[in-house]
N, C-alpha and C positions, 0 to 999 in steps of 0.2 A: 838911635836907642834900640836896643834889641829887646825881642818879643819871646816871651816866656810862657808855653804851652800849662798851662796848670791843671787842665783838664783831667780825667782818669782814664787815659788812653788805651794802657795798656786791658785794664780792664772791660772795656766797650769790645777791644779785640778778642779777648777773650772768648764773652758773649758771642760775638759773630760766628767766631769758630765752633761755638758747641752748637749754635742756628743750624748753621751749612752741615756741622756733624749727624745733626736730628734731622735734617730732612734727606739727607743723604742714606741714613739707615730707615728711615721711613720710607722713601721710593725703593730702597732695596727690600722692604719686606712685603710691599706690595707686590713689587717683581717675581719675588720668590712666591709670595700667596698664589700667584697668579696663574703664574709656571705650576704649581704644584698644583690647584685646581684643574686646569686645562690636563693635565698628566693624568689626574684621578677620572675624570671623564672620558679620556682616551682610553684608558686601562680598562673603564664600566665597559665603555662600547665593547672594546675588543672579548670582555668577556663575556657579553651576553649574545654578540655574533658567534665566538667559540661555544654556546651552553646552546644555542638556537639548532648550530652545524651538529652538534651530538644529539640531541632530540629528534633531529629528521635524520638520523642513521641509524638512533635504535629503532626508530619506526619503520624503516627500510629492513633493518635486520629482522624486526618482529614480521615482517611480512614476506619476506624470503625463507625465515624458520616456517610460517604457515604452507609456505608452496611447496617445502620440500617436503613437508609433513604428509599432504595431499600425493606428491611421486611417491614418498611410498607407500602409502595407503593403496595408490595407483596398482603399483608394482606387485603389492602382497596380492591385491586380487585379483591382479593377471595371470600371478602363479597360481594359484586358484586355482582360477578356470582353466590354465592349461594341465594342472593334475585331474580336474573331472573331464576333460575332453581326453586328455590319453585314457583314463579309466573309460571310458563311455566307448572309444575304439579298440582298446582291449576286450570289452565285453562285445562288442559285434562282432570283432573278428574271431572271439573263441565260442560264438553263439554256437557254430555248426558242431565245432569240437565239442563242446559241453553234452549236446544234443546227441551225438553219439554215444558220450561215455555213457549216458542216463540209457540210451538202447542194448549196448553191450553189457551193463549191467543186469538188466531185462533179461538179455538174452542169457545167458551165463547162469543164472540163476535156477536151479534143479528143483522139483516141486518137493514140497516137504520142509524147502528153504524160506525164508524172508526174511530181509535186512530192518531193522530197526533205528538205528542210524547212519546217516554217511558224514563223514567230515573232508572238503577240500583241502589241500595247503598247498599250494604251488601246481607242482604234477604228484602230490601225494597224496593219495585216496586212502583213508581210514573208515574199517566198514564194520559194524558191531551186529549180529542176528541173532536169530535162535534157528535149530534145525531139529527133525525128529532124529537123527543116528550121527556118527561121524562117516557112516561112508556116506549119507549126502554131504556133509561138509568138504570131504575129500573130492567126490564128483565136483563142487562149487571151485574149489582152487583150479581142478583141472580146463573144467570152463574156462577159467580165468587167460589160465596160463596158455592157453589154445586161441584167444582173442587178440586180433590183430592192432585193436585200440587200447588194450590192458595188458598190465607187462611183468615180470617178476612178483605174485605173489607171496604174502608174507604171514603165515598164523602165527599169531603172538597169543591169544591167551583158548581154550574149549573150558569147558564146566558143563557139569550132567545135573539137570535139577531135575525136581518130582513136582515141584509146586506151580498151580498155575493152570491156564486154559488145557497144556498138554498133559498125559500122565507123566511120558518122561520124555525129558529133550533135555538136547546139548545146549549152551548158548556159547559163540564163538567174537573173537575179535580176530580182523584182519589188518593188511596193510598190502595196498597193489598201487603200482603203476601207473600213470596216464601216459600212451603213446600216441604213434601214428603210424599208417603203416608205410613203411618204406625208411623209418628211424633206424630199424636194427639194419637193415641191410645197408643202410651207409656206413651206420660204425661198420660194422665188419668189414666192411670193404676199405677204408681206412687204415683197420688192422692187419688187414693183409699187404695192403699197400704197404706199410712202415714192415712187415715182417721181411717180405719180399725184394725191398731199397739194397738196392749191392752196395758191399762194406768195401770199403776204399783198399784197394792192392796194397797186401804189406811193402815195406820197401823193400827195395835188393839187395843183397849186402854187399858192397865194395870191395873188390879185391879181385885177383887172377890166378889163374895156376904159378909156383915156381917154374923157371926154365934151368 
């Protein structure tokens, strides 16, 4: 006698397959959850090792701008002190020179004369007085120009006043020289030297007699 399934087979199959469908997309979305959590924590780590690694290199870098900041602070005031030690050996070494010029002025100086101010500027002496006549002013230049530490004299301005401790004086402005002696005599000897240099032999001119 044959047996006749009457059951609803196909249907129970059915079921099965959406079962195994459901769990099959359910371990796959765990997988993926899983995967993708792990990935996000990978990523945090890695960023907050990269955000850690840039904090301790601007801290580095802020401290490297503060050193260099310090070199040259260093620097400025080494230059400094080496522009007041050249000034401070330029003033000792022109001590003696200066010390002269102030004697030679002294000296130079014709009574009836007095300077009222002097101004330095390099080796330029700027000198302002009063005098009783212009022939002592004229006697002062010659002084001048007779002194082996003062050099080329220059009257830039005379005026004759009434008013004042004197009845009448000139008052004068000058302009001289600071030397040394034995200056003029190198130029010149320089100048002669180049005067005296023999000029190179013109050339010959080429050529011979016809025969």
């Amino acid at each position: 006698m044959a047996r006749i399934n009457l059951l609803p087979w196909r249907e129970q199959l059915r079921e099965e397959r959406k079962q195994r469908f459901l769990v099959a997309m359910g371990g796959t979305l765990v997988v993926a959850g899983g995967l993708i959590f792990l990935g996000g924590q990978y990523l945090n780590g890695a960023i907050e090792q990269q955000s850690a690694r840039n904090e301790f290199i601007k801290k580095e870098i802020a401290v490297l701008d503060a050193r260099i900041k310090e070199i040259s602070e260093l620097k400025e005031r080494r230059q400094q002190l080496l522009e007041r030690m050249k000034i401070i050996q330029d003033l000792q070494g022109n001590r003696p020179v200066i010390g002269r010029i102030f004697d030679q002025l002294v000296r130079t100086l014709p009574d009836g004369v007095y300077f009222t101010e002097l101004t330095r500027t390099g080796k330029n002496i700027a000198i302002a007085g009063s005098a009783e006549s212009n022939n002592r002013v004229s006697s002062l230049m010659r002084n001048l120009d007779a002194s082996d530490w003062l050099a080329a004299p220059n009257l830039t301005e005379v005026k004759a006043i009434t008013a004042g401790a004197l009845d009448q004086a000139n008052t004068f402005k000058l302009t001289v020289q600071q030397t040394q002696p034995g200056e003029e005599l190198e130029s010149e000897a320089v100048v002669k030297k180049a005067a005296t240099k023999p000029k190179p032999a013109a050339a010959k001119k080429k050529g011979g007699k016809k025969s």
